[in-house]
LUMLUM-139648 format. One record per residue: x, y, z of N, C-alpha, C in turn; residue in one letter. Coordinates in steps of 0.1 Angstrom, whole numbers, always signed. Layout:
<<X, Y, Z>, <X, Y, Z>, <X, Y, Z>, 'a'>
...
END
This chain:
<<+820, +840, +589>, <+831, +847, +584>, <+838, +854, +596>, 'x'>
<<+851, +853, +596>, <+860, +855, +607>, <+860, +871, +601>, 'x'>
<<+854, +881, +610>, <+853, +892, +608>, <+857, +903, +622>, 'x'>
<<+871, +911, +613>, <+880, +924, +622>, <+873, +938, +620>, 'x'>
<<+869, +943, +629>, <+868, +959, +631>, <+876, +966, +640>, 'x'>
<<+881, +978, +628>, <+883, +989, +632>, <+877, +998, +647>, 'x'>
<<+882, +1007, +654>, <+872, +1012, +661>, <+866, +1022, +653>, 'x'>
<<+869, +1024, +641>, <+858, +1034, +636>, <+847, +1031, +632>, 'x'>
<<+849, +1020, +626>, <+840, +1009, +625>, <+825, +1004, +629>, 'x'>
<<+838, +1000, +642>, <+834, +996, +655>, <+822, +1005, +662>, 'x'>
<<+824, +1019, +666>, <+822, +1029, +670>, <+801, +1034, +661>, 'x'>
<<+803, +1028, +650>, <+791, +1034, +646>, <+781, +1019, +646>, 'x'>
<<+781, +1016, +657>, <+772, +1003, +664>, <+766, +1012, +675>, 'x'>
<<+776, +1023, +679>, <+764, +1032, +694>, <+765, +1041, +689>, 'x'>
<<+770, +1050, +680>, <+761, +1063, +674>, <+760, +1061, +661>, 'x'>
<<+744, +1067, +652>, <+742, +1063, +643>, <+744, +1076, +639>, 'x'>
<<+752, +1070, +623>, <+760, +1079, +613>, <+764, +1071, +605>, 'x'>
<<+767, +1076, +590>, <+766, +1068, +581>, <+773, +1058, +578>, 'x'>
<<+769, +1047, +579>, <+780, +1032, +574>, <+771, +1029, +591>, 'x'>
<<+766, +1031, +598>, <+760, +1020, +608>, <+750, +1010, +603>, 'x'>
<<+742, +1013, +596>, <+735, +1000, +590>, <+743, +988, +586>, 'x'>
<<+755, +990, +577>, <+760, +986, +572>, <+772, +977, +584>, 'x'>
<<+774, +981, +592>, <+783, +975, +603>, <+774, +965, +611>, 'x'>
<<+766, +968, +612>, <+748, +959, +622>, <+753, +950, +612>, 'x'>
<<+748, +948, +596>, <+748, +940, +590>, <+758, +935, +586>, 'x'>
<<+768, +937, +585>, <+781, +926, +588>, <+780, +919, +603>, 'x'>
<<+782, +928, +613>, <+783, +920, +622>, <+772, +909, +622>, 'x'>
<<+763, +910, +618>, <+749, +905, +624>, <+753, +888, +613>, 'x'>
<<+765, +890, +605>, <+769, +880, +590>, <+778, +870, +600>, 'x'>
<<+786, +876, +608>, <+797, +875, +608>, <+800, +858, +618>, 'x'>
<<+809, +849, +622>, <+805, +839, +624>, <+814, +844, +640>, 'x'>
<<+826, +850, +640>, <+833, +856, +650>, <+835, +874, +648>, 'x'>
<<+839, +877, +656>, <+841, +891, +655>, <+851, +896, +667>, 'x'>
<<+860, +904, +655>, <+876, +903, +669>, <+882, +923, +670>, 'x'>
<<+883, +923, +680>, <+886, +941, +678>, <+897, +940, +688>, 'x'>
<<+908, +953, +680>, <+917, +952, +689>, <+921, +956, +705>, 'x'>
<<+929, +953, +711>, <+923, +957, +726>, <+927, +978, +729>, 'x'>
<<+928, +979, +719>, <+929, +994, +721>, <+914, +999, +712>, 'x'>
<<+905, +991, +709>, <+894, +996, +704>, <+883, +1003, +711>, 'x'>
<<+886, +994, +730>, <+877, +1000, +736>, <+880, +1013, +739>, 'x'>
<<+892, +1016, +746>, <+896, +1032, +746>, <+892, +1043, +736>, 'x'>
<<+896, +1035, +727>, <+894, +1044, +710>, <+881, +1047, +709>, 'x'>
<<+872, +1040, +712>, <+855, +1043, +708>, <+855, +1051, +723>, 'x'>
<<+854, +1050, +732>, <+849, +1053, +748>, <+856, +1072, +746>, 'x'>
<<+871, +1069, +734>, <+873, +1084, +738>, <+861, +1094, +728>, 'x'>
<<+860, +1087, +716>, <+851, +1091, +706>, <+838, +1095, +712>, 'x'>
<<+834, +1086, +719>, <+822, +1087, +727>, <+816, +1102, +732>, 'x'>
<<+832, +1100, +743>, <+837, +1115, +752>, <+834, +1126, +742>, 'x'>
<<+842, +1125, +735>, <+843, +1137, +724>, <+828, +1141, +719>, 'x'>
<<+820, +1133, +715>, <+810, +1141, +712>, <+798, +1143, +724>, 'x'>
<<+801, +1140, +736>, <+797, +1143, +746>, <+804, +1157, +750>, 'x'>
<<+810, +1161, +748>, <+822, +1172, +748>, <+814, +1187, +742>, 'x'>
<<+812, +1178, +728>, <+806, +1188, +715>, <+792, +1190, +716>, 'x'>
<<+783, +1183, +724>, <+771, +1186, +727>, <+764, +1174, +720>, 'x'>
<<+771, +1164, +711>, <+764, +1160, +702>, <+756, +1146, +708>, 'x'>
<<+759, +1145, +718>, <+755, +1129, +727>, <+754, +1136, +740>, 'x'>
<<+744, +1134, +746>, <+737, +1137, +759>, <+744, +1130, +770>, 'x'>
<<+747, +1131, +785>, <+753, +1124, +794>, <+746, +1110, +793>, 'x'>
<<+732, +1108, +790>, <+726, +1098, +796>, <+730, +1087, +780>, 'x'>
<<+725, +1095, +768>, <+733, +1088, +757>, <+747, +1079, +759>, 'x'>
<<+756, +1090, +766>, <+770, +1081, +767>, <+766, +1070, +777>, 'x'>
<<+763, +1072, +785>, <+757, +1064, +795>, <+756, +1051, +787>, 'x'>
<<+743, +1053, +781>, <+736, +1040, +773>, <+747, +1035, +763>, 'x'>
<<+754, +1043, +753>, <+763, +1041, +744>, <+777, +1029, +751>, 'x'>
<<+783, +1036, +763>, <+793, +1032, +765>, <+789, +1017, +772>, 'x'>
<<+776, +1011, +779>, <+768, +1003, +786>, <+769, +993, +772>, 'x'>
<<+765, +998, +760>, <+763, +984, +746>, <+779, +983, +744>, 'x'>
<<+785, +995, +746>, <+801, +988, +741>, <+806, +976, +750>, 'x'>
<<+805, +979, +760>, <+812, +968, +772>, <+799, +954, +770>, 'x'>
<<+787, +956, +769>, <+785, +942, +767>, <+785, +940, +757>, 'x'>
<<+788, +945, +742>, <+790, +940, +733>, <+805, +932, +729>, 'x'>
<<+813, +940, +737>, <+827, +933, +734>, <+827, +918, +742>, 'x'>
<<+818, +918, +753>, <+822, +902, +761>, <+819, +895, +752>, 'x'>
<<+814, +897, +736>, <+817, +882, +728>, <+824, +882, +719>, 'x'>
<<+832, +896, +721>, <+842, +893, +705>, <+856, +890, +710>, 'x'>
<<+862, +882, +702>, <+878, +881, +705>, <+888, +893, +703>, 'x'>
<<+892, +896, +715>, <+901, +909, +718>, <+916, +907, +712>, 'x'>
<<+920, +910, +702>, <+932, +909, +700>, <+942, +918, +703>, 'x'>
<<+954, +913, +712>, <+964, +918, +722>, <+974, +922, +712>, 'x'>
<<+985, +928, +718>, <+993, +935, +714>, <+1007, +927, +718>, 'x'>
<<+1012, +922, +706>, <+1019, +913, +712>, <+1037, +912, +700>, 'x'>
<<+1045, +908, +705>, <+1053, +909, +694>, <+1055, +908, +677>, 'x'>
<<+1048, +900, +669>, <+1042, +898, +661>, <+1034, +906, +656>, 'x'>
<<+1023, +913, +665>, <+1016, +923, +661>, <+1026, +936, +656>, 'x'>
<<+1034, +938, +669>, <+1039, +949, +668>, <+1051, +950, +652>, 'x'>
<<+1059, +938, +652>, <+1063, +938, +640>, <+1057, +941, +623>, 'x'>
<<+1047, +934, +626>, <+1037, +938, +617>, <+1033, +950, +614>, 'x'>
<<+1032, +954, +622>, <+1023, +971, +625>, <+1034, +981, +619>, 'x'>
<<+1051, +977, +620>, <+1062, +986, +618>, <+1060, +980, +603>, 'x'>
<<+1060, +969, +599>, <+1058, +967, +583>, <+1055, +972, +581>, 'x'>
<<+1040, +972, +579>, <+1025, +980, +575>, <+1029, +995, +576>, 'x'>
<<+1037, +1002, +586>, <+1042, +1020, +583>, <+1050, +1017, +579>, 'x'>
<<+1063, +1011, +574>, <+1072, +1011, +567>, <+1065, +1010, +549>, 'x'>
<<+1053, +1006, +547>, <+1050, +1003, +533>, <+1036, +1011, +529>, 'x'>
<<+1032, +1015, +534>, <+1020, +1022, +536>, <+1017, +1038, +545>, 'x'>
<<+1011, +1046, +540>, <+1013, +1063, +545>, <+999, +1061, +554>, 'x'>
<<+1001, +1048, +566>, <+988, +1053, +578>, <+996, +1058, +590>, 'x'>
<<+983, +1056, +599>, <+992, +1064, +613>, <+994, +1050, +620>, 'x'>
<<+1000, +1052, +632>, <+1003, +1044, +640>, <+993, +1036, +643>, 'x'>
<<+978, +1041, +648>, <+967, +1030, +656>, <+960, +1024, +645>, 'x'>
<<+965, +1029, +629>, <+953, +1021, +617>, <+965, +1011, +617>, 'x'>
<<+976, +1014, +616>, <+984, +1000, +617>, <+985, +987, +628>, 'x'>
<<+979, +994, +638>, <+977, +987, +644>, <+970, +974, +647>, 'x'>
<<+953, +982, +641>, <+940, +976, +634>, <+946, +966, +626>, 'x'>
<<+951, +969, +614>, <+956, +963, +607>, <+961, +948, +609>, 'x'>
<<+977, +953, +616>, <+987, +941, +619>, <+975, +931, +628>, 'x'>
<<+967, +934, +639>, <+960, +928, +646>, <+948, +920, +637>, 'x'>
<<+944, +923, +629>, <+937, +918, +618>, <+939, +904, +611>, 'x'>
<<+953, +907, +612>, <+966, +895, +606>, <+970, +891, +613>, 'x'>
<<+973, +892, +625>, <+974, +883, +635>, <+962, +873, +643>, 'x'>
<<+953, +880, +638>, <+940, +870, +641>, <+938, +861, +624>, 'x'>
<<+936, +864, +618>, <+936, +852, +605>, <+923, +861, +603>, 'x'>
<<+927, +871, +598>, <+903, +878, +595>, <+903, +873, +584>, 'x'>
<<+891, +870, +579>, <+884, +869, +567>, <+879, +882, +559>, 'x'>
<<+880, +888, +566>, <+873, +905, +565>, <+877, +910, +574>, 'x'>
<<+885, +926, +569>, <+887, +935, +573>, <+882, +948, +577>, 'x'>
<<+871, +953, +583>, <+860, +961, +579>, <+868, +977, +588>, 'x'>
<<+867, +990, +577>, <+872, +1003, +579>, <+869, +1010, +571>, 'x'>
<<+865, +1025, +578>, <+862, +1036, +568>, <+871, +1044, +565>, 'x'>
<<+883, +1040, +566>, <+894, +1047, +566>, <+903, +1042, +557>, 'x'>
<<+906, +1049, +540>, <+904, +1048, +525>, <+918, +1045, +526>, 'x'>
<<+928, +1054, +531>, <+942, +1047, +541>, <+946, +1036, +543>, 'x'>
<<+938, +1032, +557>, <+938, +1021, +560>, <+934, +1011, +556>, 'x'>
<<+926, +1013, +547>, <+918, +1000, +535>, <+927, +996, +526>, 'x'>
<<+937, +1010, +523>, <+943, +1003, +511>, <+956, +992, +520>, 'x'>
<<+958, +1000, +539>, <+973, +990, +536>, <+967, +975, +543>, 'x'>
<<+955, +972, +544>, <+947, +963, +547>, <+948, +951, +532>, 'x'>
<<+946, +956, +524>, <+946, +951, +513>, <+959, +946, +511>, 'x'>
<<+971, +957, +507>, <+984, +955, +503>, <+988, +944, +510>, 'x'>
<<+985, +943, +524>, <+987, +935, +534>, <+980, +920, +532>, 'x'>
<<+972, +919, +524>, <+966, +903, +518>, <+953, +902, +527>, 'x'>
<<+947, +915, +536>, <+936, +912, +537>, <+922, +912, +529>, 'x'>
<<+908, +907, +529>, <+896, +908, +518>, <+894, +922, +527>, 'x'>
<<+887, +937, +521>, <+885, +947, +529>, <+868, +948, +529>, 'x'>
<<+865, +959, +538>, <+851, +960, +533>, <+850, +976, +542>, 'x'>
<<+844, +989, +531>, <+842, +997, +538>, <+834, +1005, +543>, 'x'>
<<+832, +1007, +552>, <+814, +1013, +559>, <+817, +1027, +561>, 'x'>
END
């Protein structure tokens, strides 16, 4: 199954918090797996942030941000490209998300997903409205 994550998603593959089991086991389903190319920034800042708050150790990010970069060299990075961007102004023109869940989104649909995987109850629904299958961790 041609399967899209979110970086929120995304993100609870290096810190465990609830819906990480649940992301292992999709991905671990999954036949492809595509994130968009603003996902690495997005988790790496996440990362920061709780390295910030005390909640992740230097050497944690260390190791954390080390699985993100070799985990992405097998998934299909989807770019940001006219199409996307059109999409993405649909998706906020018809749905109350923010700009980077629209993002996720349009990029989702520009790849052909089978599954759209987000914990973000927002973004699920304009994932949906949008004709994608959802699933939320």
């Amino acid at each position: 199954m041609k399967t899209y994550l979110d970086s929120s998603s995304f993100a609870k593959r290096f810190v465990e918090e609830e819906g990480s089991d649940r992301v292992e086991t999709t991905c671990a389903q999954a036949s492809e797996l595509a994130l968009s190319v603003i996902c690495v920034p997005e988790v790496v800042s996440a990362l920061n942030r709780r390295k910030r708050e005390h909640t992740l150790t230097a050497v944690q990010y260390r190791e954390a941000k080390q699985r993100l970069l070799d985990d992405v060299r097998d998934a299909v990075i989807v770019n940001l490209n006219a199409a996307v961007i059109g999409s993405a102004i649909r998706i906020l023109e018809s749905s109350p998300v923010r700009a980077m869940d629209a993002l996720h989104v349009a990029c989702a649909l520009e790849w052909g997903a089978d599954l759209f995987v987000s914990s973000d109850d927002r973004q699920l629904k304009a994932g949906k409205r949008a004709g994608l299958r959802t699933l939320q961790v």
